[in-house]
C-alpha positions in Angstrom: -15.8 -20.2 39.4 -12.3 -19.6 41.0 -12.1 -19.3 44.7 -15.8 -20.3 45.6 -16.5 -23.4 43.5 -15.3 -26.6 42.8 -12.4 -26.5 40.0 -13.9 -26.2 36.4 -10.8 -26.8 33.4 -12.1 -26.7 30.0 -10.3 -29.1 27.4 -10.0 -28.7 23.7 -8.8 -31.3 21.2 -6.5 -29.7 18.1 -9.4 -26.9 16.2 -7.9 -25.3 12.9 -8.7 -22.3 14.4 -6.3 -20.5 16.8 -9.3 -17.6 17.1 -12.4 -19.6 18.4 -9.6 -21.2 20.5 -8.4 -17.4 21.6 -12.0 -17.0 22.0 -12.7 -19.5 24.2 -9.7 -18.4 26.6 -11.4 -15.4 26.3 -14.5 -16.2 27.6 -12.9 -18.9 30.3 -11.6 -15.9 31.4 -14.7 -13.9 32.0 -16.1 -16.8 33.7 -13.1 -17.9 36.0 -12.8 -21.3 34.8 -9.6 -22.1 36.4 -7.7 -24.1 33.2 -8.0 -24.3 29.7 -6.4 -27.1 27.9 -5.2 -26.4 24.4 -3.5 -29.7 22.0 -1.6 -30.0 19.5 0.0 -26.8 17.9 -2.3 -24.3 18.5 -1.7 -20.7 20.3 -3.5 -18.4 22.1 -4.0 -15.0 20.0 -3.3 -12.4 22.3 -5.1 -9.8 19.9 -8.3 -12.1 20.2 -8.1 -13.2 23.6 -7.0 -9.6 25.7 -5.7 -9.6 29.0 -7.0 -13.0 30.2 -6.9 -14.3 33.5 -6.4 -18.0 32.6 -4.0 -20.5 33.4 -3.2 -22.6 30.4 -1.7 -25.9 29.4 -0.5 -27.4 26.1 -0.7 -31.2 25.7 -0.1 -33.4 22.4 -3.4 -35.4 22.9 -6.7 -35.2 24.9 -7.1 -39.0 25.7 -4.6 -38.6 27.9 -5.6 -35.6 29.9 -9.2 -37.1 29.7 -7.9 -40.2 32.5 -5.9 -38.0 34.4 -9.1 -35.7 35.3 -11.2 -38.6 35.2 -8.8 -39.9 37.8 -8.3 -37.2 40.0 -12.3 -37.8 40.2 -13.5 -35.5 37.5 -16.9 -35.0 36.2 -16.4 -35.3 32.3 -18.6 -33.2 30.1 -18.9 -33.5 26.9 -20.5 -30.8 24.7 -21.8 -32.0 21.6 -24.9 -32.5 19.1 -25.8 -36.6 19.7 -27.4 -39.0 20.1 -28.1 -39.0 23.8 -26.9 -35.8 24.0 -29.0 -34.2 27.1 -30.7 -30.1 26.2 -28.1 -27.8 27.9 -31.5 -26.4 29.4 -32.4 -29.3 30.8 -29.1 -29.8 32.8 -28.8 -29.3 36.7 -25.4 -28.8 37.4 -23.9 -29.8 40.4 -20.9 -28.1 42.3 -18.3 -31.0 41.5 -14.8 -30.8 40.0 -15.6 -30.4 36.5 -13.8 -31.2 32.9 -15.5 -29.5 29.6 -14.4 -31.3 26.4 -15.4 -28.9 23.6 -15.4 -30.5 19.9 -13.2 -29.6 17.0 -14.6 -27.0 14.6 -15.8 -29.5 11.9 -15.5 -32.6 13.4 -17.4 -32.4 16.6 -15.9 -34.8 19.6 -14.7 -37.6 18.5 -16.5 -41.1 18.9 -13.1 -42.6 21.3 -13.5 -39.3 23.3 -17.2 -39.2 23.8 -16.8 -42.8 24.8 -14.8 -41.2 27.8 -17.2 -38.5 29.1 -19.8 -39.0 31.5 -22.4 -36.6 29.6 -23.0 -35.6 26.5 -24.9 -31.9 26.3 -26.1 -29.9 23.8 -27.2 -26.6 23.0 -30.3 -26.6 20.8 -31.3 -24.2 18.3 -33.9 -23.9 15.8 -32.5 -23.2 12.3 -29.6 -23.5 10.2 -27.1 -23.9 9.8 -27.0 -27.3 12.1 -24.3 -26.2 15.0 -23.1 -23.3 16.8 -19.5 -21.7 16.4 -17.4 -23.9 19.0 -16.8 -20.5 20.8 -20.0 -19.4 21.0 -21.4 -22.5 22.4 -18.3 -22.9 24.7 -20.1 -19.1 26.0 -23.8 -20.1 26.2 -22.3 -23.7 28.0 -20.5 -21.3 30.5 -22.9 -18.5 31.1 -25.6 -21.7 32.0 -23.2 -23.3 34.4 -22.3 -20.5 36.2 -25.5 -19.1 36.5 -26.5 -22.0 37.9 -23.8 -22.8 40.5 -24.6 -19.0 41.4 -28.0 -20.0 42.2 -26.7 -23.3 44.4 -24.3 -20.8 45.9 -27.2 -18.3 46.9 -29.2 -21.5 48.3 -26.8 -22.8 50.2 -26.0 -19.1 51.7 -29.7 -19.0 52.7 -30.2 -22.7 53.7 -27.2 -21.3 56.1 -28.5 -18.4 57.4 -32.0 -20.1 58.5 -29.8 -23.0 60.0 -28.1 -20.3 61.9 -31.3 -18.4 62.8 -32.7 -21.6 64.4 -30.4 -22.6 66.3 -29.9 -18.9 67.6 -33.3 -18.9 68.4 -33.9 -22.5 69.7 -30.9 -22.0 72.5 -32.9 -22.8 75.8 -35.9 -23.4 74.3 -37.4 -26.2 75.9 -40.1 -26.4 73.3 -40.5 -29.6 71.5 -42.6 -28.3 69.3 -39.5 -27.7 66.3 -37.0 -30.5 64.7 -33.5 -30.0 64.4 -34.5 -29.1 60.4 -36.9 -26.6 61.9 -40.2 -27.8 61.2 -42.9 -28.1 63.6 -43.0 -32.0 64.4 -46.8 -33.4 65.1 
């Protein structure tokens, strides 16, 4: 996501885990999210997470970081099994400066942080047990985004090229027969 979308920072409240939290630096890395936010006292496993690519911030609390983003015009995702929780299938993302809160192993998000996001998502599944690892779901919520900001990228890229191929082959034209948008008016 780095260098040819909107910024995308991934924020994750105190887990009892430093591995799904090395794990998710991990995959941020893969995926070029361009921050991960870690609280509290945990660390990044450099055995777990490799040679990452990630820039990364430690704060006490997520409440906190939560208004700054939200601020600075952030869209605030939450990703969590709830009520109102929308199908991460059923999501169309949009190419806006993005904030991921990711819930705490066994507690999920809690309520006075979902009460700060703009959407709730989930991942569904069929069978037990009821929730993903937080890392793996962190992965499947990433490889969905970006796959389909890649596919906004692509139509925008051809959008382009037909603007361009108009226009190129409109100059002079005298014809009334095309719009500016390049359909034949009646």
């Amino acid at each position: 996501m780095k260098n040819t979308h909107s910024p995308f920072v991934i924020a994750c409240p105190v887990m009892k885990n430093n591995k799904n939290i090395s794990m998710i630096a991990r995959s941020a890395s893969c995926f070029n999210v361009d921050k991960l936010i870690i609280t509290g006292q945990n660390k990044i496993d450099q055995h777990i997470s490799r040679n990452i690519k990630l820039q990364i911030e430690n704060h006490r609390s997520i409440i906190p970081v939560i208004s700054k983003y939200k601020l600075d015009g952030y869209k605030i995702i939450g990703l969590e099994q709830s009520f109102g929780s929308t199908s991460l299938h059923k999501c169309k993302f949009v190419d806006v400066p993005t904030l991921l809160i990711v819930g705490n192993e066994c507690r999920g998000i809690d309520i006075e942080i979902m009460e700060c996001v703009d959407e709730l998502v989930e991942i569904n599944h069929d069978d037990y047990p009821h929730s993903l690892n937080v890392a793996v779901a962190t992965s499947i919520f990433l490889y969905e985004y970006t796959k389909q900001l890649k596919r906004l990228s692509i139509h925008e890229d051809l959008d382009d090229l037909i603007d361009d191929y108009l226009d190129e082959n409109n100059e002079g034209n005298d014809n009334d027969d095309f719009t500016d948008e390049g359909t034949i008016s009646e």
